[in-house]
KEMARRO-608329 format. One record per residue (C-alpha): residue number from 1; residue in three letters; y, x, z. Coordinates in pm, 1 decimal, decimal comma, always signed. Last residue first. Layout:
R   resi   resn          y          x          z
R    NUM    Ala          Y          X          Z
...
This chain:
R   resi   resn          y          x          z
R    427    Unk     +220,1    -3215,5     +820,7
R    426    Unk     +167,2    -3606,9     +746,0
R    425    Unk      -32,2    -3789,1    +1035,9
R    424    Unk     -385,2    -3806,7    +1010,2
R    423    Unk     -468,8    -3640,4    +1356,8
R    422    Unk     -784,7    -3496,1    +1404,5
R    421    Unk     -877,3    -3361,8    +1700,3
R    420    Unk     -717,1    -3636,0    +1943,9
R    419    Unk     -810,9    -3921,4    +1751,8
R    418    Unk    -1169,3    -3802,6    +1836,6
R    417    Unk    -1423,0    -3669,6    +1634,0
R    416    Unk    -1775,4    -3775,2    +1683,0
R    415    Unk    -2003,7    -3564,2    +1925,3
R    414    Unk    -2317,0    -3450,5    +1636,4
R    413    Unk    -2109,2    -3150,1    +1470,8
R    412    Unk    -2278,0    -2866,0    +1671,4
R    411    Unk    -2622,2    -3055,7    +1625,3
R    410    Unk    -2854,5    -3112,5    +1893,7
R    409    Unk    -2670,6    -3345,4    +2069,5
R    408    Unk    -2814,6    -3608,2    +1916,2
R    407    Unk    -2642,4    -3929,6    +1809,7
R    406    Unk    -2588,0    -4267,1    +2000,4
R    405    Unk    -2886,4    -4472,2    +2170,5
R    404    Unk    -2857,2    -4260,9    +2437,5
R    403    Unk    -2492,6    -4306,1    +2498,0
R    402    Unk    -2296,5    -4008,6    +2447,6
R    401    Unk    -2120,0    -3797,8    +2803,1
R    400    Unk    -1768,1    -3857,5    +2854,5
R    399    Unk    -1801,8    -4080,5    +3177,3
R    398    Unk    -1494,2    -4289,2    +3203,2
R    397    Unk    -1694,3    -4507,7    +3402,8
R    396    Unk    -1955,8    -4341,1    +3582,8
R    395    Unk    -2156,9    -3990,7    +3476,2
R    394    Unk    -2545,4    -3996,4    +3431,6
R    393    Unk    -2705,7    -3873,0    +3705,4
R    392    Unk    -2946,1    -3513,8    +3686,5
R    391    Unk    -3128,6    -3415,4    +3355,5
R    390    Unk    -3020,0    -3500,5    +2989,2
R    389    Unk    -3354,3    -3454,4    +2854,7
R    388    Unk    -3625,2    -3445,9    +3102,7
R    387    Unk    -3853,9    -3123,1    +3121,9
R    386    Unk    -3830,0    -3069,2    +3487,8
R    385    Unk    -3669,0    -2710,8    +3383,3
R    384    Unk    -3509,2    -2670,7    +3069,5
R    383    Unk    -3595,0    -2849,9    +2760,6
R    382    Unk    -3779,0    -2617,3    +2580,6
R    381    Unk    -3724,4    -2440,9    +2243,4
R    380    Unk    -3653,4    -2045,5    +2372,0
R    379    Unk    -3233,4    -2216,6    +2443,4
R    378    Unk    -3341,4    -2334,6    +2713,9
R    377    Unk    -3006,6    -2490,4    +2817,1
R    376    Unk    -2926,3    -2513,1    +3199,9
R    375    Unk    -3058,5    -2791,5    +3411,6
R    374    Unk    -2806,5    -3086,3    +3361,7
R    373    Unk    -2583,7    -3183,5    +3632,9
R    372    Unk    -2588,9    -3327,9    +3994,6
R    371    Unk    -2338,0    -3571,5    +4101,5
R    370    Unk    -2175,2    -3439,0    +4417,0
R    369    Unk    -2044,7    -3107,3    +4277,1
R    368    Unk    -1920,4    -2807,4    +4462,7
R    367    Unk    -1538,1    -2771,1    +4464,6
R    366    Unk    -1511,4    -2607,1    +4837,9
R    365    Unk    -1689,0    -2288,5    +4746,7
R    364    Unk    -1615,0    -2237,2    +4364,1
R    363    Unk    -1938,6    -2286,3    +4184,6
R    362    Unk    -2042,1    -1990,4    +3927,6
R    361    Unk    -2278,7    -2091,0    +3575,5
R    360    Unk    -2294,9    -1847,6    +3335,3
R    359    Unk    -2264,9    -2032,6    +2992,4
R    358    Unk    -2608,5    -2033,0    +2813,5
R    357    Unk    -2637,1    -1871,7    +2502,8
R    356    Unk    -2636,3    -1970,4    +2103,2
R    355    Unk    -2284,5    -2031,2    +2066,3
R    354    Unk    -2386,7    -2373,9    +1873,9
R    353    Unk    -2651,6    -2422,9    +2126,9
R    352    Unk    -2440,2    -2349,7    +2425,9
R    351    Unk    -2143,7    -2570,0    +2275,5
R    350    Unk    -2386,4    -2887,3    +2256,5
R    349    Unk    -2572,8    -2862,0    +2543,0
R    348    Unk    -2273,9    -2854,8    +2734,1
R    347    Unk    -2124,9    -3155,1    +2558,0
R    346    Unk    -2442,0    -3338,4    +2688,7
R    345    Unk    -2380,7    -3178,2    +3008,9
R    344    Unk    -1992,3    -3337,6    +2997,3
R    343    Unk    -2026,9    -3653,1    +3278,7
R    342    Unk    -2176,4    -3371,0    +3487,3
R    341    Unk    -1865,6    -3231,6    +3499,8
R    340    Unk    -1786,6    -2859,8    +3362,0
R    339    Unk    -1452,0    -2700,5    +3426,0
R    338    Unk    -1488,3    -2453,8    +3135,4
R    337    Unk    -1346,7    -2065,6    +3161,6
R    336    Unk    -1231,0    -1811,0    +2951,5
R    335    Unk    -1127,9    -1472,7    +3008,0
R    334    Unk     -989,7    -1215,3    +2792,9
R    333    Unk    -1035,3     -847,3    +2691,6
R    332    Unk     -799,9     -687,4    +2406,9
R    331    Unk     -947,3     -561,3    +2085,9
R    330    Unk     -704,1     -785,3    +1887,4
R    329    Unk     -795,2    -1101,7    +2060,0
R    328    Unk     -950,9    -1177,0    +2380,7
R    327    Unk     -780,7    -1470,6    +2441,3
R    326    Unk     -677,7    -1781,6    +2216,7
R    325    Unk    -1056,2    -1761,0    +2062,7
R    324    Unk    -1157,2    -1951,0    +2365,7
R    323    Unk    -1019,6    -2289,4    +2190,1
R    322    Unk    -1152,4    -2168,8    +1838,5
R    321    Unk    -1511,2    -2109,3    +2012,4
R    320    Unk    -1479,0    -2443,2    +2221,6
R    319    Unk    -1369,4    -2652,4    +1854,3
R    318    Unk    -1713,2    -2594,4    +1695,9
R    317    Unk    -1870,9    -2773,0    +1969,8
R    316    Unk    -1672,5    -3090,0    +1865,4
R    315    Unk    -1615,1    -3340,8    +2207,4
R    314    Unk    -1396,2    -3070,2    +2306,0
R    313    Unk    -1519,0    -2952,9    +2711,8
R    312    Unk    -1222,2    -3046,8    +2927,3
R    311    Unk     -997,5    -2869,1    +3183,8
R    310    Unk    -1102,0    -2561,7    +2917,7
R    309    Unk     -945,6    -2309,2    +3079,9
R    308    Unk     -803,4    -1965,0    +2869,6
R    307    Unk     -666,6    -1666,0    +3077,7
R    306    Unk     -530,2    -1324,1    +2981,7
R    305    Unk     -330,4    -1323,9    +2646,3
R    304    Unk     -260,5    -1064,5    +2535,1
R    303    Unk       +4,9    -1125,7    +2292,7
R    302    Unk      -36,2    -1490,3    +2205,6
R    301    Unk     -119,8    -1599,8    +1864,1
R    300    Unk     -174,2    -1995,7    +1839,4
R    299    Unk     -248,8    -2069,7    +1548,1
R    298    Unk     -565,2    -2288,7    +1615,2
R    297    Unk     -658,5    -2429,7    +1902,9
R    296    Unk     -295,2    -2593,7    +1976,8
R    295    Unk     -364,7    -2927,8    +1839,3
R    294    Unk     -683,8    -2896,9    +2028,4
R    293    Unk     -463,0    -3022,3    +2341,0
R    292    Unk     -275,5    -2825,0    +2526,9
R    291    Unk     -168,9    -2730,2    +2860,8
R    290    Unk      +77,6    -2400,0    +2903,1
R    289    Unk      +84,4    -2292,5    +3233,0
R    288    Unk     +295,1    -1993,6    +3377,2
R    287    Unk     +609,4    -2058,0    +3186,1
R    286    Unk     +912,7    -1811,5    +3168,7
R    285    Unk     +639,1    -1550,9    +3036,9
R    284    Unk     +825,0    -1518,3    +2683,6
R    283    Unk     +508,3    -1631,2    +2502,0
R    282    Unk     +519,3    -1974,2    +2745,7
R    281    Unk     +837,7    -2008,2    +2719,4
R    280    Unk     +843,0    -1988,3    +2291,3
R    279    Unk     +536,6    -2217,3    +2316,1
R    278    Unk     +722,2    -2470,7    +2511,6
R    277    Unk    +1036,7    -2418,0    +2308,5
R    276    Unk     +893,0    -2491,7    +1961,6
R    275    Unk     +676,3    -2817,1    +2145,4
R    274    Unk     +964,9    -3014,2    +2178,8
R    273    Unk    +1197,2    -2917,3    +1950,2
R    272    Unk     +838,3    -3042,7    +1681,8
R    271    Unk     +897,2    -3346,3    +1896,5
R    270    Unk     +573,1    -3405,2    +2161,9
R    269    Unk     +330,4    -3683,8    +2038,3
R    268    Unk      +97,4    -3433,0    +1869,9
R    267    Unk      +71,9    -3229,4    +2144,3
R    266    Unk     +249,4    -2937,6    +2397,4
R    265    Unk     +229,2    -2966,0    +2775,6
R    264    Unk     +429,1    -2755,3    +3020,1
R    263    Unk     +381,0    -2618,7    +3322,9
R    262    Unk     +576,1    -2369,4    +3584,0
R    261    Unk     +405,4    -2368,1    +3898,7
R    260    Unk     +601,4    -2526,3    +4187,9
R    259    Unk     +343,8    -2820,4    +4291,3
R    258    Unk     +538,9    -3051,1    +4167,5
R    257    Unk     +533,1    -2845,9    +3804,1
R    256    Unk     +110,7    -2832,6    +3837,0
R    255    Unk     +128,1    -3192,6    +3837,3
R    254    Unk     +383,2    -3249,3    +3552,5
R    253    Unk     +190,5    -3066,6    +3365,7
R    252    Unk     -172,7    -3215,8    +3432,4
R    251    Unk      -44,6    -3577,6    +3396,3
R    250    Unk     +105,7    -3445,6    +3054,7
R    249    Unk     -185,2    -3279,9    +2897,7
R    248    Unk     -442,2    -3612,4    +3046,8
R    247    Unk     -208,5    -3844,3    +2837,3
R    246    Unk     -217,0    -3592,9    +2506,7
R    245    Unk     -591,0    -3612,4    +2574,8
R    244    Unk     -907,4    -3358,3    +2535,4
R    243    Unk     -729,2    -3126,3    +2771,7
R    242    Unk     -661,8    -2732,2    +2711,8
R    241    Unk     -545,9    -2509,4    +2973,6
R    240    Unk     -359,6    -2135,9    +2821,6
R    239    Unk     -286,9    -1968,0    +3127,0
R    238    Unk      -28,2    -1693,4    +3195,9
R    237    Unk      +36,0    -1544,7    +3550,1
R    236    Unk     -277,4    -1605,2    +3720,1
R    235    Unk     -224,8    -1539,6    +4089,4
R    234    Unk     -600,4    -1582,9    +4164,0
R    233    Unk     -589,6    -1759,5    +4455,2
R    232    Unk     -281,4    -2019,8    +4295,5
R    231    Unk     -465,8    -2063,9    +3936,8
R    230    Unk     -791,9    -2085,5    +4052,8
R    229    Unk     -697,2    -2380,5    +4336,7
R    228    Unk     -423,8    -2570,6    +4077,4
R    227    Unk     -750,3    -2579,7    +3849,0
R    226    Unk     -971,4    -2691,1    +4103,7
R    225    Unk     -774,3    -2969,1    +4233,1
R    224    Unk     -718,0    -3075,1    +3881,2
R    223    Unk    -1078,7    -3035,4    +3811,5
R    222    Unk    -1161,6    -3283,3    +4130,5
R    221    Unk    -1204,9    -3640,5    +3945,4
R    220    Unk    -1458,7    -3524,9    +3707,5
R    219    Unk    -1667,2    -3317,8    +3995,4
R    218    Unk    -1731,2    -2984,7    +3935,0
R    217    Unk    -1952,5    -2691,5    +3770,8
R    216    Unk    -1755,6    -2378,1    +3695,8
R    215    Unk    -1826,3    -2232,2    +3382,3
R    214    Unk    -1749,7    -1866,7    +3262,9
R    213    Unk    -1694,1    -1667,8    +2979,1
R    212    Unk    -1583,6    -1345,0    +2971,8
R    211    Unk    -1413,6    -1275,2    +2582,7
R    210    Unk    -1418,5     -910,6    +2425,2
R    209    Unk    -1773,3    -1006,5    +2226,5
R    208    Unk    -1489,5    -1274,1    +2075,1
R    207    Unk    -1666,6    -1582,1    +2033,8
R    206    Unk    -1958,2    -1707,9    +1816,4
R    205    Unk    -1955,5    -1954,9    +1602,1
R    204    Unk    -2045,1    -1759,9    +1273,3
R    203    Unk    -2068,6    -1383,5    +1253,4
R    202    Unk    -1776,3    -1154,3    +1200,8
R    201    Unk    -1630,1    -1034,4     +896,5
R    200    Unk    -1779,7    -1217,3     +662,6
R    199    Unk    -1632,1    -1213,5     +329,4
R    198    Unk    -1755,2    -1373,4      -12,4
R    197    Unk    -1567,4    -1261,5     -361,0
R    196    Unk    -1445,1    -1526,3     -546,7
R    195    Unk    -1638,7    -1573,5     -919,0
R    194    Unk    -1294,8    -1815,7     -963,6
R    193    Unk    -1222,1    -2032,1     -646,1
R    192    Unk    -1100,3    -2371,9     -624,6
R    191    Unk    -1389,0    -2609,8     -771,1
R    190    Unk    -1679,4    -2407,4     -608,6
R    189    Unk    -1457,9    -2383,0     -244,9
R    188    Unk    -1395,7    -2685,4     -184,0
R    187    Unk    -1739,8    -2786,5     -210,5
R    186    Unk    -1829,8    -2462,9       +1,0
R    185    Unk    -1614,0    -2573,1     +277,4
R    184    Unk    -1748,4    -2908,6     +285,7
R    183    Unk    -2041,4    -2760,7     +337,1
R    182    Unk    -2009,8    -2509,5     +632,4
R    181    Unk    -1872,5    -2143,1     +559,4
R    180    Unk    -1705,6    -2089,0     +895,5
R    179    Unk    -1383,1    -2004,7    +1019,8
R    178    Unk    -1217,7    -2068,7     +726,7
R    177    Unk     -979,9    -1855,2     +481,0
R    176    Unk     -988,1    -1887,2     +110,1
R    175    Unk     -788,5    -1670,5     -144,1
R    174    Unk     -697,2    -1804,1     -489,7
R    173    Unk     -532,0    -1590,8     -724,3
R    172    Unk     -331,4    -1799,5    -1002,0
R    171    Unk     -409,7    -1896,0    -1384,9
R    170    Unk     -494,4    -2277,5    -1362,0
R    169    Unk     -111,4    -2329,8    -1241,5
R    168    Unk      -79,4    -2585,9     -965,0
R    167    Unk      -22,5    -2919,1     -942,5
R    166    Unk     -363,2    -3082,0     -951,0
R    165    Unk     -421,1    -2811,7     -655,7
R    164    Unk     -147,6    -3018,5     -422,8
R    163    Unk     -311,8    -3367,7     -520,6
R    162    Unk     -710,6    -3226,3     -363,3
R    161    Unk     -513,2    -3091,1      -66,6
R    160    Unk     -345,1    -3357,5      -39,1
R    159    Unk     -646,9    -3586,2      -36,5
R    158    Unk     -827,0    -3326,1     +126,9
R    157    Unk     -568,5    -3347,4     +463,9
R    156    Unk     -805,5    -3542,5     +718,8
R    155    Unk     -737,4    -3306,9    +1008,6
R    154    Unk    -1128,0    -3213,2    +1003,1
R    153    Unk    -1085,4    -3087,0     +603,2
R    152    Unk     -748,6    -2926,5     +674,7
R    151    Unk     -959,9    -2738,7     +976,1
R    150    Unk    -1230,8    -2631,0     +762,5
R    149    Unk     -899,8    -2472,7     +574,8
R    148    Unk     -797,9    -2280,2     +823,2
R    147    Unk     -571,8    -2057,3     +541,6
R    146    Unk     -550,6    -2176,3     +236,7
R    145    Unk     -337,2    -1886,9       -6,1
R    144    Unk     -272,2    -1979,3     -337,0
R    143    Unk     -137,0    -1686,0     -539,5
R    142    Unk      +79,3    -1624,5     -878,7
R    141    Unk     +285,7    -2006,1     -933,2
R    140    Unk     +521,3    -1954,5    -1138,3
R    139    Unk     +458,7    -2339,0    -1303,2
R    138    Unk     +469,4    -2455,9     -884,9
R    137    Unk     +806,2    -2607,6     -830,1
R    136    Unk     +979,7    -2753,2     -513,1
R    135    Unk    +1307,9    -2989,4     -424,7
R    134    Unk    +1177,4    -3252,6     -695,2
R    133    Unk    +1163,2    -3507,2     -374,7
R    132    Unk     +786,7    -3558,2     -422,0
R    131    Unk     +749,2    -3182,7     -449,8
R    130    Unk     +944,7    -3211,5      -82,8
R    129    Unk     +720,4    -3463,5      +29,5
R    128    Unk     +406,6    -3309,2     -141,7
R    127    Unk     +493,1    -3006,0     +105,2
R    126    Unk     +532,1    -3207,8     +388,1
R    125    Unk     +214,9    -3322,1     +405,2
R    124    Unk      +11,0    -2972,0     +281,7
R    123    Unk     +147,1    -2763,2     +568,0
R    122    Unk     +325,4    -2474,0     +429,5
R    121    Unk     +429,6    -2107,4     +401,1
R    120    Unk     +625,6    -2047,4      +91,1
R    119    Unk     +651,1    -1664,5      -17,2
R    118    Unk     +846,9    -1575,5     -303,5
R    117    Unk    +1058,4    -1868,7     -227,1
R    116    Unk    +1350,2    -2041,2     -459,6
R    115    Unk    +1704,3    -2054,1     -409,3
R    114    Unk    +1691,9    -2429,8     -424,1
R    113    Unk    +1432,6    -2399,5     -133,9
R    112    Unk    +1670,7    -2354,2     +146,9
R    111    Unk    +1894,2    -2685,6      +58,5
R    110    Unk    +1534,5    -2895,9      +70,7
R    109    Unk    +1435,8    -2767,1     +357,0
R    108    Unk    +1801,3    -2822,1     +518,0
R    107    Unk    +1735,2    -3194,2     +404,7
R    106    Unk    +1369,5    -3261,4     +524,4
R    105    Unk    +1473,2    -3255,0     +906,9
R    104    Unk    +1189,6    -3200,9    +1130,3
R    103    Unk     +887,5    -3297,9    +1250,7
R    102    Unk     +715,8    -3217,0     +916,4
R    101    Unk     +664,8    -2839,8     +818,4
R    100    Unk     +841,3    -2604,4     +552,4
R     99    Unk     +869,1    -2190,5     +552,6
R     98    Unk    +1050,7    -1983,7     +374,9
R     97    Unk    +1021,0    -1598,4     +204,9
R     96    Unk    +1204,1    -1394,7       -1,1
R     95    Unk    +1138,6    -1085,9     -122,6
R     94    Unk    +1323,7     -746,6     -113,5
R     93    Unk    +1133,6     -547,6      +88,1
R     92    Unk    +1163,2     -383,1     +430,0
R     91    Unk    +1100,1     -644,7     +631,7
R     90    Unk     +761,3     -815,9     +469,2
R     89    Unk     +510,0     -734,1     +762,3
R     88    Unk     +751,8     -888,4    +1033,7
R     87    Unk     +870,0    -1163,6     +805,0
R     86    Unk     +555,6    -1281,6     +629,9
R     85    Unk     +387,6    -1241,3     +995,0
R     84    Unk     +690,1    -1495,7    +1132,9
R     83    Unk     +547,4    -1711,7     +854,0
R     82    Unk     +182,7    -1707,3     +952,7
R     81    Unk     +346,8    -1824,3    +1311,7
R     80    Unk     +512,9    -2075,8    +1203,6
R     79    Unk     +284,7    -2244,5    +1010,8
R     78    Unk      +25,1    -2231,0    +1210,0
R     77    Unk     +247,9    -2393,5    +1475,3
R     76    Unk     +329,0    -2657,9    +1222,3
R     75    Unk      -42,3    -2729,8    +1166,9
R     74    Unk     -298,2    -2739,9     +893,7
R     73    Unk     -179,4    -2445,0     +708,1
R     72    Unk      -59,4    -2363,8     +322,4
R     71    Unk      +27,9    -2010,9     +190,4
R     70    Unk     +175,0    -2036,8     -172,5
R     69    Unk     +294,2    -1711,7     -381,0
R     68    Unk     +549,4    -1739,7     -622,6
R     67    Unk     +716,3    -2082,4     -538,5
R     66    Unk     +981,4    -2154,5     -742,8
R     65    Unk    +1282,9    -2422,6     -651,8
R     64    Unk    +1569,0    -2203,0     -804,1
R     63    Unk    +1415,9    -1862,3     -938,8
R     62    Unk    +1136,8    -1628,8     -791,8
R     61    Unk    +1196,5    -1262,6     -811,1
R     60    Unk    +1018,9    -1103,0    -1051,2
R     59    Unk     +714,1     -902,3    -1024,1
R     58    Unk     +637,3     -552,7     -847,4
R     57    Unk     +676,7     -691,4     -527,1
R     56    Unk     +435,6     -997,0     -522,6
R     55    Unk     +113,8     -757,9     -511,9
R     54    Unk     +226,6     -586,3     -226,1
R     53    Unk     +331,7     -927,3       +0,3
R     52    Unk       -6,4    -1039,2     -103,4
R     51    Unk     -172,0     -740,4       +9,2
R     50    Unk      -14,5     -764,6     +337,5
R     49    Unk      -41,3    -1123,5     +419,3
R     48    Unk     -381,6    -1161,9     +320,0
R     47    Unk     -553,3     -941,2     +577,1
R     46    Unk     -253,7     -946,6     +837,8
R     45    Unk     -321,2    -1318,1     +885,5
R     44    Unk     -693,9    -1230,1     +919,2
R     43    Unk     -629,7    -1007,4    +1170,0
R     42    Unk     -969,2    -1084,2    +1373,2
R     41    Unk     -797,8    -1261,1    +1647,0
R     40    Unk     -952,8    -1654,5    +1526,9
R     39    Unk    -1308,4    -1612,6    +1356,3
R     38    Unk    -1337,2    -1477,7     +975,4
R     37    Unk    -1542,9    -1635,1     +699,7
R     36    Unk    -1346,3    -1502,7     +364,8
R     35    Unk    -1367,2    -1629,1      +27,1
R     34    Unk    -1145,3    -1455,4     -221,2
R     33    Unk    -1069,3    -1452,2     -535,9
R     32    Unk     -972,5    -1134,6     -697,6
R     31    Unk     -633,9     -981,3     -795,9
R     30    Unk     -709,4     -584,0     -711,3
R     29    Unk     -523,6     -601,1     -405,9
R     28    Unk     -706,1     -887,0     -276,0
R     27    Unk    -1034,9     -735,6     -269,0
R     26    Unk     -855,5     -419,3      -86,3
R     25    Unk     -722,8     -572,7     +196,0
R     24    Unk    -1016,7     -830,8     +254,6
R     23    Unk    -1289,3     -611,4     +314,0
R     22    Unk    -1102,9     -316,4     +580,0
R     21    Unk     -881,1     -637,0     +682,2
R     20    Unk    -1186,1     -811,1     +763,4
R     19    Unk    -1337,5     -524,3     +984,2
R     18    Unk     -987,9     -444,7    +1145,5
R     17    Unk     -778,9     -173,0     +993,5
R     16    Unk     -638,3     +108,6    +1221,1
R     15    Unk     -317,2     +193,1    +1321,6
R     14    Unk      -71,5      -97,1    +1446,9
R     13    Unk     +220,3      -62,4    +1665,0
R     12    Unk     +388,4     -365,2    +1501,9
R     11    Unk     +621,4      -57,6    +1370,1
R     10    Unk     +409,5     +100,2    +1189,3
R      9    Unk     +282,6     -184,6    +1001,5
R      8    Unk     +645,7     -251,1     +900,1
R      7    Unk     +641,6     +106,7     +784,4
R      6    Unk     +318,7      +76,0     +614,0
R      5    Unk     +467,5     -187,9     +422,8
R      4    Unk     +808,5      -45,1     +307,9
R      3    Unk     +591,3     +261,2     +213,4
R      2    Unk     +316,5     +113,3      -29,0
R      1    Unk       +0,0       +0,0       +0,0
């Protein structure tokens, strides 16, 4: 690459490739396709980013309302954040680069683009409102960048998706980025991608080897207790809690705030203000607690980050390696823990299969369950000890645990998606 790049690399502080940068880098220098499997903290932002940025600086500049090189996420924070990489890695050179998400005010997007974008990062529903709006072009179109794109697919975006592509240039670079290679993915894939070159930098659904992980058996209606207990003994400083409801995100915030630890929730139903200052606290260290909901799973990048809690288990397994993925990232260490009920073992079962080994188990003195749980996972093909599936009391109302009449747990993607994980609003 050349020297305004290394420079910029330089001065991130960063010196040696990771494993999908060291695949990725040079595939995408020499205008391939590209299909690339890599978990959350690998660098894969860096692994497009920078070969894209070297590739777009030997053409021309991109005229009123172009779009040279396209980069589009399934959530504003996503957004953000690839974009702050475009203009960290991209400092030193003379391109120009924007970036466009709902929650906000269309017209200043609109005003920004009608000097045209070298780099546009995106999410796909506000992108056909501003094509929709004639404020955005794509006939210069050079690279197409998806990035998360099993997550499009859960968020319910393929229909833009599928309108965005109808738009584009056949002649382009395409480059692919997903956490896993599952079959949607691969349909997307074999009409997008031109004899794409396949990248695995890590193996599927599993976390980072950097990452503790722990659970912590307790009752339903104690985990708040619990939490406020782990977070006060231990002095945690930073702590990244996710909740499977936007409801359960604010109770827990305004909780921890009464009891004098700074706490904020971020979701869906939070202003894009809203949540752009929470996260910008939290990464500053004025907040101690940031609670989320799988909104946040993704694109998230937090320096060293120290402490992940999962206040409840996501009803998709796929979703506890991408929540845990928040920590332990960049060759740092991390630690992530689950408040388990016994309402959850079926959601236990679920995540230990996928991850393919048993959480350690630890009670906290004082927070020891009253309803008894599952045995652990035997993961060697039986069913634990006793034998019986599902094991111990099945949880009272509000229990989150399936019916029995509903669908296995043995599959990662059996627990149905919630409102909560896949929100159909536009980006």
């Amino acid at each position: 690459m050349s020297e305004p790049l290394l420079k910029a690399i330089a001065l991130k502080g960063y010196t040696c490739p990771s494993p999908i940068q060291v695949q990725s880098i040079p595939a995408v220098l020499g205008g391939r396709d590209v299909m690339a499997a890599a978990q959350t903290g690998t660098g894969k932002t860096a692994g497009f980013t920078l070969p894209m940025l070297e590739r777009l600086r030997h053409g021309p500049h991109a005229r009123n309302n172009q779009v040279r090189a396209l980069v589009l996420t399934p959530t504003r924070e996503l957004a953000a954040q690839v974009a702050e990489s475009v203009q960290a890695y991209g400092r030193f050179l003379d391109l120009r680069g924007d970036v466009v998400f709902g929650g906000v005010k269309i017209n200043p997007q609109m005003q920004r683009l009608r000097r045209g974008a070298d780099v546009l990062v995106a999410t796909p529903g506000r992108l056909m409102d501003l094509y929709q709006q004639n404020a955005i072009r794509f006939d210069r179109l050079e690279i197409l960048v998806l990035d998360e794109a099993d997550r499009m697919l859960d968020m319910g975006f393929i229909r833009d998706i599928q309108k965005i592509l109808a738009l584009l240039p056949p002649r382009r670079q395409n480059l692919l980025f997903s956490a896993t290679f599952n079959p949607s993915i691969r349909r997307l894939a074999h009409g997008l991608l031109h004899q794409p070159l396949q990248l695995q930098a890590t193996p599927e659904n599993r976390a980072a080897p950097l990452v503790e992980q722990v659970m912590h058996p307790c009752d339903m209606a104690r985990k708040g207790d619990l939490l406020s207990h782990l977070i006060r003994s231990n002095n945690w400083q930073q702590v990244l809690v996710f909740s499977r409801t936007k409801h359960g995100a604010n109770r827990l915030a305004d909780r921890l705030s009464q009891e004098g630890v700074t706490s904020m929730a971020i979701h869906g139903n939070k202003s894009q203000g809203a949540r752009t200052r929470a996260l910008a606290s939290f990464k500053s260290g004025e907040l101690r607690v940031l609670v989320a909901t799988d909104l946040a799973a993704r694109g998230l990048d937090i320096e060293q980050l120290p402490h992940v809690v999962n206040l409840d288990l996501p009803n998709v397994a796929e979703d506890y390696v991408h929540r845990i993925g928040r920590t332990g990232r960049a060759g740092q260490s991390g630690h992530a823990l689950s408040l388990v009920a016994a309402e959850e073992h079926e959601l236990l079962r679920a995540i230990e299969k996928l991850i393919g080994n048993p959480l350690p188990r630890a009670e906290i003195p004082g927070f020891e369950p009253t309803i008894l749980s599952a045995p652990p996972l035997d993961l060697s093909g039986g069913r634990g000890k006793g034998g019986r599936r599902g094991g111990g009391q099945r949880g009272g109302p509000g229990s989150s645990a399936p019916r029995r009449n509903g669908p296995r747990s043995g599959s990662p993607r059996s627990q149905p998606l919630s409102r909560e994980t896949r929100p159909r609003g536009r980006g």
